[in-house]
C-alpha positions as CSV (number, residue, x, y, z in Angstrom):
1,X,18.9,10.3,-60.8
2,X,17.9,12.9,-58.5
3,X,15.9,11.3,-56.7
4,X,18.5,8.1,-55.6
5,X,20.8,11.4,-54.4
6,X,21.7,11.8,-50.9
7,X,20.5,14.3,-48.6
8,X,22.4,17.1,-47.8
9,X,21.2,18.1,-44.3
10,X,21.1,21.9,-43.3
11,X,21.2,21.4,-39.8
12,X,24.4,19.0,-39.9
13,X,25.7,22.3,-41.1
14,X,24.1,24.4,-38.2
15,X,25.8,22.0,-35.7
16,X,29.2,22.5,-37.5
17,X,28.8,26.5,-37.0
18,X,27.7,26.1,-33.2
19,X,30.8,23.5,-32.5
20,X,33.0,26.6,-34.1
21,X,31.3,28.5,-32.0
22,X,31.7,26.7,-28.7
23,X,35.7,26.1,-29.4
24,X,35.4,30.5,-29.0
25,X,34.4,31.0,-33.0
26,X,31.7,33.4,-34.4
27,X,28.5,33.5,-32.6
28,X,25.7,31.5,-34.9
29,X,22.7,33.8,-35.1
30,X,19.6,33.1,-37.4
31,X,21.9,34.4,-40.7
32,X,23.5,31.1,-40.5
33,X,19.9,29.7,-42.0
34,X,20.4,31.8,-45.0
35,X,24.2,30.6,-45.5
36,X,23.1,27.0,-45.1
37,X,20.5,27.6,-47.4
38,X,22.4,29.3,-50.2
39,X,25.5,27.0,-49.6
40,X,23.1,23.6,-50.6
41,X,21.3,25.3,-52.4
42,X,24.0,26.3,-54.8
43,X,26.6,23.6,-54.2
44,X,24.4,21.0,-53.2
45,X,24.4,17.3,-55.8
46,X,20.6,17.3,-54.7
47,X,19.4,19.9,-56.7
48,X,15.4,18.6,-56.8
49,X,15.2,18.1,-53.3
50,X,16.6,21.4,-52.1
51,X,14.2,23.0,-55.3
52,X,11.3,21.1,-53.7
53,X,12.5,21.9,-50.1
54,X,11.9,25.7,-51.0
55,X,8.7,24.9,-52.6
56,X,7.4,23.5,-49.9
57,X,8.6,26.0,-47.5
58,X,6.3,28.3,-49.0
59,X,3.1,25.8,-48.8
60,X,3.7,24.8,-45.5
61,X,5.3,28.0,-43.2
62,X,7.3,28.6,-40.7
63,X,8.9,32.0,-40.5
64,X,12.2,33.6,-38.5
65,X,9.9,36.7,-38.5
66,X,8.2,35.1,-35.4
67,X,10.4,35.8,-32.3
68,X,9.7,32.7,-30.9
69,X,11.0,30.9,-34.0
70,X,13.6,33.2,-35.0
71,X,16.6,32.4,-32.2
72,X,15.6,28.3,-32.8
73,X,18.7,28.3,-35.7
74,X,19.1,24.2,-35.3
75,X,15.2,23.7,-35.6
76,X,14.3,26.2,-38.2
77,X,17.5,24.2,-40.2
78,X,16.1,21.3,-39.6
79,X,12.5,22.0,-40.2
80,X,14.0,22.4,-43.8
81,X,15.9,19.0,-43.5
82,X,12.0,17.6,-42.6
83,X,10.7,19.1,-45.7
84,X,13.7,17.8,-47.7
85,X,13.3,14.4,-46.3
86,X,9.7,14.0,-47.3
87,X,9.6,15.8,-50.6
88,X,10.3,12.5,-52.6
89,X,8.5,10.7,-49.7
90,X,4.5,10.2,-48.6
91,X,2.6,13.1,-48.2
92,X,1.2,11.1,-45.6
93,X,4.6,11.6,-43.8
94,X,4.7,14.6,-45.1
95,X,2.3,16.4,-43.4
96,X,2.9,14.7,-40.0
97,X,6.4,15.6,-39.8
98,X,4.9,19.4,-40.2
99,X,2.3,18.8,-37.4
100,X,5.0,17.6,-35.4
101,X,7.6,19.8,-35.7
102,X,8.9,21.5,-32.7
103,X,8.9,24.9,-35.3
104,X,6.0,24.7,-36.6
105,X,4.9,24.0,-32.7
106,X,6.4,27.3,-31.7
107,X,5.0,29.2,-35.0
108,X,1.4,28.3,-34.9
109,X,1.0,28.0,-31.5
110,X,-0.2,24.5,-30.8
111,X,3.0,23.6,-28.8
112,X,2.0,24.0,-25.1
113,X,-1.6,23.7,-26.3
114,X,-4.0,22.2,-23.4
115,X,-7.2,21.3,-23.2
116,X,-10.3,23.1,-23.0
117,X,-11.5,23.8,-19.4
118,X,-13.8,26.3,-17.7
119,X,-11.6,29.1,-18.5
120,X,-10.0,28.1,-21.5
121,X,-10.7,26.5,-24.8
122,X,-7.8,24.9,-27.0
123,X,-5.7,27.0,-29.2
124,X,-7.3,26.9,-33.3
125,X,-4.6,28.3,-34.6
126,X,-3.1,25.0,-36.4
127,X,-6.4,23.6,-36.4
128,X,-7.3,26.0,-38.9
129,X,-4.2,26.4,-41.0
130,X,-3.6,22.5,-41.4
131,X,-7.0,22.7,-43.2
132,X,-6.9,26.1,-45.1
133,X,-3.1,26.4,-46.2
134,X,-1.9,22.6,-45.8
135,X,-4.2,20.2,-47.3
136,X,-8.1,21.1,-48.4
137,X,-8.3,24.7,-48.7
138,X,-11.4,26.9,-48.2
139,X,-13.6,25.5,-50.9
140,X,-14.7,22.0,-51.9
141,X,-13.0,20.9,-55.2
142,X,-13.7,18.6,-58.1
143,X,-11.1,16.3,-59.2
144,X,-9.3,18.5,-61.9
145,X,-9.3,21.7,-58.9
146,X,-12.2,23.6,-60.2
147,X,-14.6,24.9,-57.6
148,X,-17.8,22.6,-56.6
149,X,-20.5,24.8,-56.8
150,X,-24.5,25.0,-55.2
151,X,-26.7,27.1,-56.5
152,X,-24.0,29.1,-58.2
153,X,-21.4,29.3,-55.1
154,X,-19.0,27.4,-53.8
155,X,-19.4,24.9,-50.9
156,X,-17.2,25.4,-48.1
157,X,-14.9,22.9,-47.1
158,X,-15.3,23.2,-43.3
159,X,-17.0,24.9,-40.5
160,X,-15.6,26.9,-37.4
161,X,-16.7,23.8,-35.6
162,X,-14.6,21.4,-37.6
163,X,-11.8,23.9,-36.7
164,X,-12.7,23.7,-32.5
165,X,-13.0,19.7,-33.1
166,X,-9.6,19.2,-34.7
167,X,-7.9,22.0,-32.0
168,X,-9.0,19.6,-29.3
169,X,-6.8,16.7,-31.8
170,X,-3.8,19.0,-31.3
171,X,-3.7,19.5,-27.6
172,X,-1.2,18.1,-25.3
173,X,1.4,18.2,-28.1
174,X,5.1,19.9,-26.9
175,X,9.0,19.2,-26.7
176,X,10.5,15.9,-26.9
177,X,12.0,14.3,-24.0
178,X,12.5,10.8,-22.0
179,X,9.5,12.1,-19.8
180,X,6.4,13.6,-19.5
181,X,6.3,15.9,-16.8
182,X,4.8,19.3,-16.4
183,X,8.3,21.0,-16.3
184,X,8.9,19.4,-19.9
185,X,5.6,20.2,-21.4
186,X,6.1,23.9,-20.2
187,X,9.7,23.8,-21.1
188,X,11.6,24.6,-17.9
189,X,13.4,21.4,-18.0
190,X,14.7,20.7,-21.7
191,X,16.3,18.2,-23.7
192,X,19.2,19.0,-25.8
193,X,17.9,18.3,-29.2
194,X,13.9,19.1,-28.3
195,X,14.7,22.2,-31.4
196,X,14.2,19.3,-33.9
197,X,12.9,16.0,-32.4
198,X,9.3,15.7,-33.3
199,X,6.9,16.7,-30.6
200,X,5.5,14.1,-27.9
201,X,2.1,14.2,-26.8
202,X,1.2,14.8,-22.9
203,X,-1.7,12.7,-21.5
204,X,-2.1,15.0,-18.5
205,X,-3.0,18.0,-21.0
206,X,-4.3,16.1,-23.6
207,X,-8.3,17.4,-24.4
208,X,-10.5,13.8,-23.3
209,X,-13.4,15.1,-24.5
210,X,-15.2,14.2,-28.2
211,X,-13.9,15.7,-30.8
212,X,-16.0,16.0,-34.0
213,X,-14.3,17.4,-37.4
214,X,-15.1,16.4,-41.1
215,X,-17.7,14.0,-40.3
216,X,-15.3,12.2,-37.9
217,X,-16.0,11.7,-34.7
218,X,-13.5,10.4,-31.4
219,X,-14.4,9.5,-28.4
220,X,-12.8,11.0,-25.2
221,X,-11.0,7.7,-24.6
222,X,-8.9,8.0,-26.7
223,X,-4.8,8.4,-26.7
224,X,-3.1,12.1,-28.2
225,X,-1.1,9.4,-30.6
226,X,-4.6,8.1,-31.8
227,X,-6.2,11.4,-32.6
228,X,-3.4,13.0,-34.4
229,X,-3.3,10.0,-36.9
230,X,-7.0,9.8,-37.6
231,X,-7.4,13.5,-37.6
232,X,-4.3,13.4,-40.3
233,X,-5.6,10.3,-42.3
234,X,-9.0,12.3,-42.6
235,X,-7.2,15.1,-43.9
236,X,-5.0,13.0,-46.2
237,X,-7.9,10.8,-47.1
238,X,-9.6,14.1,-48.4
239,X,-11.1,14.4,-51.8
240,X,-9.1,17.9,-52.0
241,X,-5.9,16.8,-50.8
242,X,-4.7,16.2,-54.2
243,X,-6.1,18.8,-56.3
244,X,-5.5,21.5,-53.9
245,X,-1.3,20.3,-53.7
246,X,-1.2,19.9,-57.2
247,X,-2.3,23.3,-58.4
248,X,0.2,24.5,-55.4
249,X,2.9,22.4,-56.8
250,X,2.9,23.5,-60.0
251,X,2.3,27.3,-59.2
252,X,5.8,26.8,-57.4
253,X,7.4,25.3,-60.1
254,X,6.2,25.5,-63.2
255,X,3.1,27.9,-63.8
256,X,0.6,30.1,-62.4
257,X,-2.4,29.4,-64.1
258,X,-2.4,25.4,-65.0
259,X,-5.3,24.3,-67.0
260,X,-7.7,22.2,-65.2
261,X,-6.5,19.1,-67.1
262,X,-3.1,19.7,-66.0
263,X,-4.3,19.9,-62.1
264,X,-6.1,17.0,-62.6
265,X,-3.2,14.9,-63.7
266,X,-1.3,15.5,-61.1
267,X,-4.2,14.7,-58.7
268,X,-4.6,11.2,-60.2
269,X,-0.6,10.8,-59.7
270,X,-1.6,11.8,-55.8
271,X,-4.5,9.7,-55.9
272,X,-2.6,6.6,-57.3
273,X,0.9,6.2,-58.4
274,X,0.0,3.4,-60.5
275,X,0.2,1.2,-57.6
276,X,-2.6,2.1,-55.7
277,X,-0.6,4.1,-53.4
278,X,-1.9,7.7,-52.4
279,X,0.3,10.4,-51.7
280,X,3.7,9.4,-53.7
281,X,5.4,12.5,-53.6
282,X,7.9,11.2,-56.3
283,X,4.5,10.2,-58.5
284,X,3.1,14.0,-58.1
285,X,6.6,15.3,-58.7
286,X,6.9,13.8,-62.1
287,X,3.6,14.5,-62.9
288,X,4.3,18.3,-62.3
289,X,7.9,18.5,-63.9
290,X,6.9,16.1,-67.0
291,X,3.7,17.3,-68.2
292,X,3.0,18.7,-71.8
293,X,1.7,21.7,-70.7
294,X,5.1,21.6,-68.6
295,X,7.4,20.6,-71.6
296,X,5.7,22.6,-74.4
297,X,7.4,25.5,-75.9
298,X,6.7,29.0,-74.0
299,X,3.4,30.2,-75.8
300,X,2.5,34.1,-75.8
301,X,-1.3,33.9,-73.9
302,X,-1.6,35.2,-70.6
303,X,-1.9,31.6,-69.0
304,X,1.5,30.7,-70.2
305,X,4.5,30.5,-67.5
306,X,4.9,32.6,-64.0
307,X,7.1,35.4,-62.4
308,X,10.4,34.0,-61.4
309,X,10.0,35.3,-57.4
310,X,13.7,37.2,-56.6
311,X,15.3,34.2,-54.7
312,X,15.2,32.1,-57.8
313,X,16.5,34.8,-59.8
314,X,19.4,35.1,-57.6
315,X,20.2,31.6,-57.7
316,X,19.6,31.6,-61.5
317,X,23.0,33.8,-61.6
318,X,24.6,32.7,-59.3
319,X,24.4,29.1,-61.0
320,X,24.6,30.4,-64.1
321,X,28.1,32.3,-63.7
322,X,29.6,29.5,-60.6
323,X,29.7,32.9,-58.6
324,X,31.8,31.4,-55.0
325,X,32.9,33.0,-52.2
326,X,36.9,32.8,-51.0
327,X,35.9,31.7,-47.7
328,X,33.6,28.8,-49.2
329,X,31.0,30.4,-47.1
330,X,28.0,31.9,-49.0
331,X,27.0,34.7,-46.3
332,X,24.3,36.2,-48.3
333,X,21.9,37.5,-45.4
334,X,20.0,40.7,-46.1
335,X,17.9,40.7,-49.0
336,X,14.4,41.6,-47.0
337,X,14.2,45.2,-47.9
338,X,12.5,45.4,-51.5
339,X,14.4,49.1,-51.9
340,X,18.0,48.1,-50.9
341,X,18.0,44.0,-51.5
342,X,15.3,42.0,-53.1
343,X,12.5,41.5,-50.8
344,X,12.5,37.9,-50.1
345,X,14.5,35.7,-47.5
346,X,14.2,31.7,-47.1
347,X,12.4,31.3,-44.6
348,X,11.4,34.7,-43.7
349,X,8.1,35.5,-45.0
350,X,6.0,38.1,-43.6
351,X,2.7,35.6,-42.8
352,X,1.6,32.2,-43.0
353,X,0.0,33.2,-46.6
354,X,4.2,32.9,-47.3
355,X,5.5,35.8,-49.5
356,X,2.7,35.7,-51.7
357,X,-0.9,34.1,-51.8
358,X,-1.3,31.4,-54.8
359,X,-5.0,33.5,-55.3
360,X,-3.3,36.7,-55.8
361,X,-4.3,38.7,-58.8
362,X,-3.1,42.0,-59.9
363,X,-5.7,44.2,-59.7
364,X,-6.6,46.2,-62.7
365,X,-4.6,44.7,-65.2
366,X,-5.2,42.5,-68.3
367,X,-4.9,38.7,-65.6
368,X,-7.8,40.1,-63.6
369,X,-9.7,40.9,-66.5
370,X,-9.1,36.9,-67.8
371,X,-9.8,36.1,-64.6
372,X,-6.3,35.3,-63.9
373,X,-3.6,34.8,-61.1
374,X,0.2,36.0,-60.6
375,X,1.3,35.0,-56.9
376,X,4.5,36.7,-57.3
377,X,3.2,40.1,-58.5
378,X,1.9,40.4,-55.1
379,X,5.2,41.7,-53.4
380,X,6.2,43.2,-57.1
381,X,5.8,46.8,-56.7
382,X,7.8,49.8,-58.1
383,X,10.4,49.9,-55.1
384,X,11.1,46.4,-55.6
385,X,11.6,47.0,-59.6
386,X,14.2,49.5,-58.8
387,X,15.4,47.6,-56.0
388,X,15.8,44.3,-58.1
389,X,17.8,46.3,-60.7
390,X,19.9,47.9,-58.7
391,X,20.8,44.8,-56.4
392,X,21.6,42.9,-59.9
393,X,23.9,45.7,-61.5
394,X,25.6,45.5,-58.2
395,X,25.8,42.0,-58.1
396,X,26.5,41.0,-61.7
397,X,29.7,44.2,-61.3
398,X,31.1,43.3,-58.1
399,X,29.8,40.3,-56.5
400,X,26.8,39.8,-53.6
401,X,26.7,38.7,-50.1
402,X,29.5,39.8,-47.0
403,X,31.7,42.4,-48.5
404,X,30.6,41.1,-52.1
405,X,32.9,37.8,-51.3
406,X,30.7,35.7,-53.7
407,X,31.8,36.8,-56.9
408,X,31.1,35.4,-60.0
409,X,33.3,34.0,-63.2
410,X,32.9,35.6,-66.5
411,X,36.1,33.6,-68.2
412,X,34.2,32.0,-70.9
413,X,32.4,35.1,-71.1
414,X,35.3,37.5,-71.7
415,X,36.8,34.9,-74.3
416,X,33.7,35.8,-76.5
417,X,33.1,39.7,-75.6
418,X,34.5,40.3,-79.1
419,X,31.6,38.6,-80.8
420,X,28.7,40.4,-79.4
421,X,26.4,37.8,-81.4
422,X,28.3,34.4,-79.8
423,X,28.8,36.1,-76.3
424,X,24.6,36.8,-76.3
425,X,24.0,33.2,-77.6
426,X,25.9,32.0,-74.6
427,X,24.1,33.9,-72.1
428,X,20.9,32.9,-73.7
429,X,21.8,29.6,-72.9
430,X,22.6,30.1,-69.5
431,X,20.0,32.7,-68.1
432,X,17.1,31.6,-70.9
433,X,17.5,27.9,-72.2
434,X,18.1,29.4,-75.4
435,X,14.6,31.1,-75.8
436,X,15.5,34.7,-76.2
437,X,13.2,36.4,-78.5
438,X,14.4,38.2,-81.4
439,X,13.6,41.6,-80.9
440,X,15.1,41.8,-77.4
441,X,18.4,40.0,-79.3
442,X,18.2,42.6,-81.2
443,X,17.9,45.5,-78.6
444,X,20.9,44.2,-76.5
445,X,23.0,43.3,-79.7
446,X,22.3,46.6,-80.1
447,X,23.5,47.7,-76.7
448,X,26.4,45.7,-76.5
449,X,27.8,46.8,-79.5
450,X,27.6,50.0,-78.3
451,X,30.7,49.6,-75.9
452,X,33.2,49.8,-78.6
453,X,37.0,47.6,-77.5
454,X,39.9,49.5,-78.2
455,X,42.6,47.8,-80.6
456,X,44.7,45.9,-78.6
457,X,48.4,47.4,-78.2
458,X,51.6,47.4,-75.7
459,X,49.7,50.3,-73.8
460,X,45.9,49.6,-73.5
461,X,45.7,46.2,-71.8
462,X,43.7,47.4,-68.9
463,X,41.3,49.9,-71.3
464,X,40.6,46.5,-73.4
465,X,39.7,44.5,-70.4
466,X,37.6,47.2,-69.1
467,X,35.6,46.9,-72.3
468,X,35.4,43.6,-72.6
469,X,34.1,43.2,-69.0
470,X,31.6,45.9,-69.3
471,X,30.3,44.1,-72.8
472,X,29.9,40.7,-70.8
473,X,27.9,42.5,-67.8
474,X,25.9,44.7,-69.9
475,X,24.7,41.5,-71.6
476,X,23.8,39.9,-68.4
477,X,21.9,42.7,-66.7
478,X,20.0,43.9,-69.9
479,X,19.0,40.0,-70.1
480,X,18.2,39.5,-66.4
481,X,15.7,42.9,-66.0
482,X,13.7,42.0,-69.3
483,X,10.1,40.9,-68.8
484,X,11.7,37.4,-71.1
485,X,13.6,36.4,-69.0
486,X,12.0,37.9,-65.4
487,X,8.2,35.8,-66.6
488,X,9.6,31.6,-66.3
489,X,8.2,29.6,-69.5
């Protein structure tokens, strides 16, 4: 059903804000990402594809963080809309719309990149992230995404002259326009939707030299167009293409340590959808979402589950409780700051590694002794523990966002404050699909009964609410900072 759902695009939002703003309304500055992003995200009827959207923006990065990227409000949008648009495609498709978009142009540097000449050799920037990040990784892979291994190490997957061969590929790429001249491929003369069209190549800077990578090899003859689409069938046509998204996949969605089997299940679904077509996104999605290890119950070992990351926490509430702003606008903007918000922005991480890197283990603690991983632990820290309660108490009181304007409802919440024992059942629904474990019941039964309601008379209406309210948001916060619900099963 989700996937036969329309698109909801961000940047048809964008362009609403910047025709407000031309008719003398609010200035659109890169915060108008975030709202578009929380206002589909949350109100959205595709659900999946704005869950796989964020997914993917964390595999394959752009970031506001880079000054050249950050002003580009229209393109960053619609860099998402590309991501949306090809998450139940080809990851064929996929990964060309990313090497051709104008953002990811401007954020890895091969927009304006020219050929190698005496005093200059290409840009390797992409060249080397496509491989390391996008598609292959650093280490040759066996089917199920364990490590190949020679003499007891791994193999690597490419050299640093794979890397120069495939920078030469990505020369001559910049801005779309109806021309190629100098002044466009520079940018001096521009065309009014170059922010999200997908890059043309230029024949005049394109690199006509060979260009050897992965065992392929082009002669100079041949056109920017040609290149690209060998260079990204090679990649696609990888052995590690499918391992190396699948583990990816389902460390964004589902766990952080999948069992080989698992990985290599949803590699098949990438290497064949059944029929015999490579790179189904919708194949690899229901691999991930429907798998036993991704449908049986929570278990208690270390490999079980993952760290919700903030964002997804956030949304988790504000979903839960149909939290809405006034206005309709959700102008949620600054939640960067680990101290005062939660330490995460769409969009906004600090590197191309994302927020967090899918390798990262905790050092010193019980995952690196099982030789473990826990991505998200990586920007989990003790100011963003204490930040991350303190936004949440805030939040689940009085609202977040501009002057707390998204604020959530708690009607069918108050109606059972009364009952501690119904009003926790209800919440456990909501916020933990109804897998709370007993002895944390227990401890906020405990606590909940411990904000006693007044008897109800002529004179204490307002005392009886105030109870009632503080039961309901006591239940919330104690559930939302325990390690039950904070660790996703």
């Amino acid at each position: 059903a989700q996937f036969s759902k329309p698109q909801t695009l961000h940047r048809k939002f964008i362009d609403a804000m910047l025709a407000e703003q031309a008719a003398g309304g609010q200035k659109v500055g890169f915060t108008g990402v975030y709202e578009t992003f929380w206002q589909q995200g949350i109100r959205g009827e595709d659900q999946l594809r704005q869950r796989m959207a964020f997914a993917l923006s964390e595999i394959f990065v752009i970031s506001m963080q880079n000054e050249s990227v950050r002003p580009q409000v229209r393109g960053v949008a619609s860099y998402y809309d590309m991501l949306g648009q090809h998450a139940f495609g080809n990851f064929r498709d996929l990964l060309e719309g990313v090497a051709l978009h104008p953002m990811m142009g401007l954020y890895l540097s091969h927009l304006r990149n020219q050929k190698e000449s005496a005093t200059r050799t290409p840009d390797e920037n992409f060249a080397r992230e496509v491989m390391q990040l996008f598609t292959i990784g650093l280490y040759q892979l066996n089917a199920d995404g364990s490590l190949k291994l020679s003499g007891g190490k791994p193999i690597d997957t490419y050299t640093h002259d794979d890397v120069a061969g495939l920078a030469r590929v990505f020369t001559g790429w910049s801005w779309a326009g109806p021309d190629q001249s100098g002044a466009r491929f520079y940018g001096s003369t521009a065309d009014p939707d170059r922010d999200w069209k997908p890059m043309q190549n230029y024949a005049a800077f394109h690199s006509s030299g060979d260009k050897r990578f992965l065992g392929q090899s082009i002669s100079g003859a041949s056109s920017g167009q040609a290149d690209l689409k060998l260079a990204l069938d090679t990649l696609f046509n990888h052995p590690n293409a499918g391992p190396f998204f699948a583990r990816q996949l389902i460390q964004r969605l589902v766990s952080s340590n999948p069992s080989p089997a698992y990985v290599g299940r949803v590699a098949a679904a990438f290497a064949n959808n059944g029929s015999d077509v490579r790179g189904d996104m919708q194949a690899v999605i229901r691999a991930v979402l429907l798998d036993p290890e991704a449908l049986a119950p929570g278990g208690t070992t270390l490999r079980t589950g993952k760290l919700r990351e903030p964002l997804l926490r956030l949304a988790g509430w504000i979903r839960a409780f149909d939290a809405k702003p006034a206005s309709g606008r959700y102008r949620i903007y600054y939640l960067d700051d680990p101290l005062s918000g939660l330490g995460q922005n769409p969009l906004n991480p600090p590197s191309v590694f994302s927020f967090f890197r899918p390798a990262y283990t905790p050092p010193n603690s019980a995952l690196a002794s099982a030789g473990l991983v826990a991505p998200e632990l990586q920007i989990t820290a003790e100011p963003s523990v204490t930040g991350y309660l303190n936004f949440m108490q805030d939040a689940i009181n009085s609202g977040v966002g501009e002057n707390r304007e998204v604020k959530p409802d708690y009607t069918r919440e108050l109606a059972l404050a009364s009952d501690a024992g119904a009003l926790l059942d209800r919440i456990d629904l909501l916020l933990m699909h109804g897998s709370m474990p007993t002895r944390l019941r227990g401890q906020i039964l405990t606590a909940i009964n411990g904000v006693s309601i007044p008897t109800a008379t002529a004179s204490n209406a307002t005392q009886v609410a105030t109870a009632q309210a503080n039961r309901v948001k006591l239940a919330i916060f104690l559930t939302m900072a325990s390690p039950a619900y904070l660790v996703q099963k």
